[in-house]
ZALUMDREN-472314 format. One record per residue (C-alpha): residue in one letter; x, y, z. Coordinates in pm, 1 decimal, always signed. Layout:
<nodes>
<node type="a" east="X" north="Y" up="Z"/>
...
</nodes>
This chain:
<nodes>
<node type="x" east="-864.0" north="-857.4" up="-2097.7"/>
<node type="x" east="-843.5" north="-516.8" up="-1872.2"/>
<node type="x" east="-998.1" north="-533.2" up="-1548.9"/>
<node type="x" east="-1243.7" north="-289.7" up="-1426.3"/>
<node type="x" east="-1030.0" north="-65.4" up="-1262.7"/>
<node type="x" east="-767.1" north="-19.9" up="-1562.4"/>
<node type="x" east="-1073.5" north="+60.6" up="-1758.1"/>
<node type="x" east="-1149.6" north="+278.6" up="-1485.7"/>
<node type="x" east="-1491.2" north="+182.6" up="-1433.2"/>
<node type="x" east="-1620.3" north="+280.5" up="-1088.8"/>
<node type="x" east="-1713.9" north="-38.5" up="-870.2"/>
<node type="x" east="-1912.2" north="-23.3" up="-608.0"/>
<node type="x" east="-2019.8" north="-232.8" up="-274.7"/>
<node type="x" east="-2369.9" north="-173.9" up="-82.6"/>
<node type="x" east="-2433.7" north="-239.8" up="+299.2"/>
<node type="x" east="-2739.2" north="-427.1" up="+385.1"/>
<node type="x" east="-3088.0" north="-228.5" up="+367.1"/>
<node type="x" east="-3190.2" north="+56.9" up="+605.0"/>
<node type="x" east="-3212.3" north="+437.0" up="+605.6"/>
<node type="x" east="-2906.7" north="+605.6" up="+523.8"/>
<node type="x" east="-2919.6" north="+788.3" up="+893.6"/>
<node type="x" east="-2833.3" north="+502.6" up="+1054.2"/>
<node type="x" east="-2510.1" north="+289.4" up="+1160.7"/>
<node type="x" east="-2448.0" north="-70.4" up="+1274.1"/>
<node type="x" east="-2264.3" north="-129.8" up="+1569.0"/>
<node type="x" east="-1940.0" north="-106.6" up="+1368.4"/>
<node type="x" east="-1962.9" north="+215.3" up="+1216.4"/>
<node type="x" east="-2160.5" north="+117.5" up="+803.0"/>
<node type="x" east="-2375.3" north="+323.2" up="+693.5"/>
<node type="x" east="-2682.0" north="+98.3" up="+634.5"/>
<node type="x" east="-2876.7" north="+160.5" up="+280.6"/>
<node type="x" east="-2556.3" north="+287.6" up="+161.3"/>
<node type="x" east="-2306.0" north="+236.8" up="-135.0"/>
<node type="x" east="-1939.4" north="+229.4" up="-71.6"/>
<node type="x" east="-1660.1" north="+251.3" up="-361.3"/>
<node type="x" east="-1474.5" north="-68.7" up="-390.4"/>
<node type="x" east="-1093.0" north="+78.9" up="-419.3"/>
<node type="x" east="-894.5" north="-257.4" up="-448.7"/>
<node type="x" east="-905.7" north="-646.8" up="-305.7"/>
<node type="x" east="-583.7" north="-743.0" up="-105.6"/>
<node type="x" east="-437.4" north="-1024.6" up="+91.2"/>
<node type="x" east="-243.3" north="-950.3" up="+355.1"/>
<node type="x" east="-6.4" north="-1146.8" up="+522.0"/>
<node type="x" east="+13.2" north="-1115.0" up="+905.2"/>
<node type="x" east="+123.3" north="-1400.4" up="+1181.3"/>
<node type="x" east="+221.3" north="-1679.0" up="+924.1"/>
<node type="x" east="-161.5" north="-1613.0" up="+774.9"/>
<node type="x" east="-315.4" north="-1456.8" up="+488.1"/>
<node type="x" east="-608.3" north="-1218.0" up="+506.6"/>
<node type="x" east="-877.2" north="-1123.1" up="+228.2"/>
<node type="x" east="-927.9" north="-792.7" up="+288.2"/>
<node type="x" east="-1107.3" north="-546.7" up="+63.1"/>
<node type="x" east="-1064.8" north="-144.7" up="+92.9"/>
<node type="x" east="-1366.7" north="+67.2" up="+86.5"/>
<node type="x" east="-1449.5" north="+460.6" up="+63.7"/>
<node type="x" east="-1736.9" north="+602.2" up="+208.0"/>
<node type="x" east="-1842.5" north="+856.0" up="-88.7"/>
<node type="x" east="-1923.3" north="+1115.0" up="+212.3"/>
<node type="x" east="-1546.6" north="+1123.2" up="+299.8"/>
<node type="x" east="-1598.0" north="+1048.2" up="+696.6"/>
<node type="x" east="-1727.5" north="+789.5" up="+848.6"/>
<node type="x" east="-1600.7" north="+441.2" up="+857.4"/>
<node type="x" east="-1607.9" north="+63.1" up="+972.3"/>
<node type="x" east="-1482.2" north="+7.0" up="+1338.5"/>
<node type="x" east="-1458.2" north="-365.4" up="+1321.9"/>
<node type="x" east="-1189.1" north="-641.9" up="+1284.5"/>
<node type="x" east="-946.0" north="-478.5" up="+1039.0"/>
<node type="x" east="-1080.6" north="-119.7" up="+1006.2"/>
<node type="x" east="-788.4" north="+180.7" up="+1101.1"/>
<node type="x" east="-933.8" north="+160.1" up="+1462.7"/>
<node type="x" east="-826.7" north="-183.3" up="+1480.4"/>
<node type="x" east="-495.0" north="-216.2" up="+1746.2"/>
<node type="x" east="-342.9" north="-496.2" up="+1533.2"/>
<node type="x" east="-195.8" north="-314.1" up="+1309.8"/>
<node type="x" east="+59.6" north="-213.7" up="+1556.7"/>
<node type="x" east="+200.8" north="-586.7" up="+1507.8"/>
<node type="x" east="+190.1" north="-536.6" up="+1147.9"/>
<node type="x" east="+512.9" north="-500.3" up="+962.0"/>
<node type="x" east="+563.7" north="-160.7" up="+790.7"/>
<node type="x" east="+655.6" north="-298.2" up="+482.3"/>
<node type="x" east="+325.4" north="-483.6" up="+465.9"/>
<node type="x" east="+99.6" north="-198.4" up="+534.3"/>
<node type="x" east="+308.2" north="-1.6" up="+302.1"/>
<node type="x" east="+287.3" north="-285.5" up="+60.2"/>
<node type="x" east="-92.0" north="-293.3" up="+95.1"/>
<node type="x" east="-131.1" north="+47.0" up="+140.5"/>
<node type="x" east="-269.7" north="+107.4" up="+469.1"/>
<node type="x" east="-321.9" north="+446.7" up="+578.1"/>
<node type="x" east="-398.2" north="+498.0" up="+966.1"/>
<node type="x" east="-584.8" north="+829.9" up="+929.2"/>
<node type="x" east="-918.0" north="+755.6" up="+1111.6"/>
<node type="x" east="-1211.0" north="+881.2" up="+957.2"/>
<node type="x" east="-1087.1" north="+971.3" up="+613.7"/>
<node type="x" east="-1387.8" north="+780.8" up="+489.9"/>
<node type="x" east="-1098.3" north="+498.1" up="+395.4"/>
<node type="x" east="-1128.9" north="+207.2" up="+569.3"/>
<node type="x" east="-996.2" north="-220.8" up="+503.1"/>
<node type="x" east="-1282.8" north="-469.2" up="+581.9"/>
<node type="x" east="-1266.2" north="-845.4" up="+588.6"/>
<node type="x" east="-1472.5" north="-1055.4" up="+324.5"/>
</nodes>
């Protein structure tokens, strides 16, 4: 059976209700969709984390929280993990990881 993405269906992720104009404290766009890009675990101080990576469809714009590019612990990250993971640190691409 192919998955959703190798079908290259578009999935998508919604934030909780409220007028697209405004932000929770950690950056989402409330009343908004988000595309789902991919669902990753990453493994970080002996842990694993569930993390899932989102795109804001407006290109700018993204989470601030535990996880997001703005977060400082990926500087204890090893490269080859982000790499492997595919973390990109460019803040406000619209490109962000979230916990879940």
């Amino acid at each position: 059976m192919q998955t959703a993405s190798q079908l290259h269906y578009p999935m998508l992720v919604a934030s909780r209700s409220g007028k697209d104009t405004d932000k929770s404290k950690t950056g989402v766009v409330l009343g908004h969709a988000y595309t789902l890009i991919k669902v990753v675990t990453l493994h970080f101080n002996g842990q694993k984390h569930r993390l899932v990576q989102l795109r804001n469809p407006w290109g700018e714009g993204e989470f601030k929280g535990k996880w997001s590019d703005y977060d400082p612990t990926w500087a204890q990250v090893d490269p080859a993990e982000k790499k492997r993971i595919g973390f990109d640190s460019n803040k406000n691409d619209g490109i962000f990881f979230i916990t879940y």
